[in-house]
N, C-alpha and C positions, 0 to 999 in steps of 0.2 A: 283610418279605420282602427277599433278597439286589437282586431288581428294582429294589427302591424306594432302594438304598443313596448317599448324594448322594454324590458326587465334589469332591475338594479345593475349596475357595471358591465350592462351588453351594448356593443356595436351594434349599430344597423345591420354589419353583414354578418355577423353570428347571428343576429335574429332571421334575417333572411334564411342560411342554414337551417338553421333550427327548425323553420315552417318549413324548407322545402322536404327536410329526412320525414318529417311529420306527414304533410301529404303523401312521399314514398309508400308510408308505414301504411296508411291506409289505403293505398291503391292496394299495397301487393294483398293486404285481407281482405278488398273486397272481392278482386280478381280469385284469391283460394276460398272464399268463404267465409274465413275464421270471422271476416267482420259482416255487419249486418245491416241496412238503413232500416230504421223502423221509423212509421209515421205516425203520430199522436191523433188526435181525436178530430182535431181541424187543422191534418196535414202540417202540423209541424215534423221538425227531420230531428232525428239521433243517430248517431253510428252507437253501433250494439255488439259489444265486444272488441273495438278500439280499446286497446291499453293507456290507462291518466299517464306511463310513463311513457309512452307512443307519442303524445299529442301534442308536444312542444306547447302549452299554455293556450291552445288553441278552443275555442266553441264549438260547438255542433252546427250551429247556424254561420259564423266565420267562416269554418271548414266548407260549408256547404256553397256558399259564395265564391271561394276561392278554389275548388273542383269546379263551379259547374265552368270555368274557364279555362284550365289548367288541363283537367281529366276530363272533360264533360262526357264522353265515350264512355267510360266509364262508371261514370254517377249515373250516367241516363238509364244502365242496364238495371245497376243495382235500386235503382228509385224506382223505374217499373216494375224490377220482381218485388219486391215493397208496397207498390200498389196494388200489384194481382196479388197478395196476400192477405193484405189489409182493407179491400175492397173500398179503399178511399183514394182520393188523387194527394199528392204532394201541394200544399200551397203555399208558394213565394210572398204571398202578404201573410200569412202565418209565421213562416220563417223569419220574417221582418221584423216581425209585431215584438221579435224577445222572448216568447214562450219557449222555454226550452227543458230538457231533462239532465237530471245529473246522473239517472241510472240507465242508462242505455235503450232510454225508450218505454221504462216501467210509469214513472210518475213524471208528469208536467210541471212545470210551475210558471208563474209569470210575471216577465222583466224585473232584474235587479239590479 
């Protein structure tokens, strides 16, 4: 998976690290709030308010893969109040497809 890809002179298990402080970082915001799932227009996912220096090199849609197994408790809370907000559902073939945001959920773009 594109997640798991190491980066110039990293170990397997620095990268392992490094995803797992990254998930940490994002549970403990979505648990406080500070972070946000927002869904795009056909249910694509972004965390909204995740820090780029938070996120260990990780995707919105990686991330989203690797929570809903990890934290799914978690993601499931924050996706629903994202839904009853957004008055759309979350979709996993959206999520798939590549479409993703670089601003926290403001603008789409797709697959690069």
């Amino acid at each position: 998976m594109v997640c798991d890809s190491l980066q110039p002179q990293e170990t397997p298990e620095q990268r392992r690290k490094r995803i797992d402080a990254a998930l940490k970082s994002l549970v403990s915001g979505l648990l406080t709030n500070k972070v946000k799932v927002k869904l795009g227009p056909k249910g694509e996912v972004a965390f909204d308010g995740w820090a780029t220096t938070d996120r260990g090199k990780l995707t919105d849609a990686c991330t989203y893969r690797m929570m809903s197994v990890r934290f799914s408790d978690v993601l499931a809370r924050a996706v629903a109040a994202a839904e009853l907000q957004s008055g759309r559902k979350l979709s996993p073939l959206a999520v798939n497809s590549g479409v993703h945001s670089h601003d926290g959920g403001k603008t789409w773009h797709p697959s690069h």
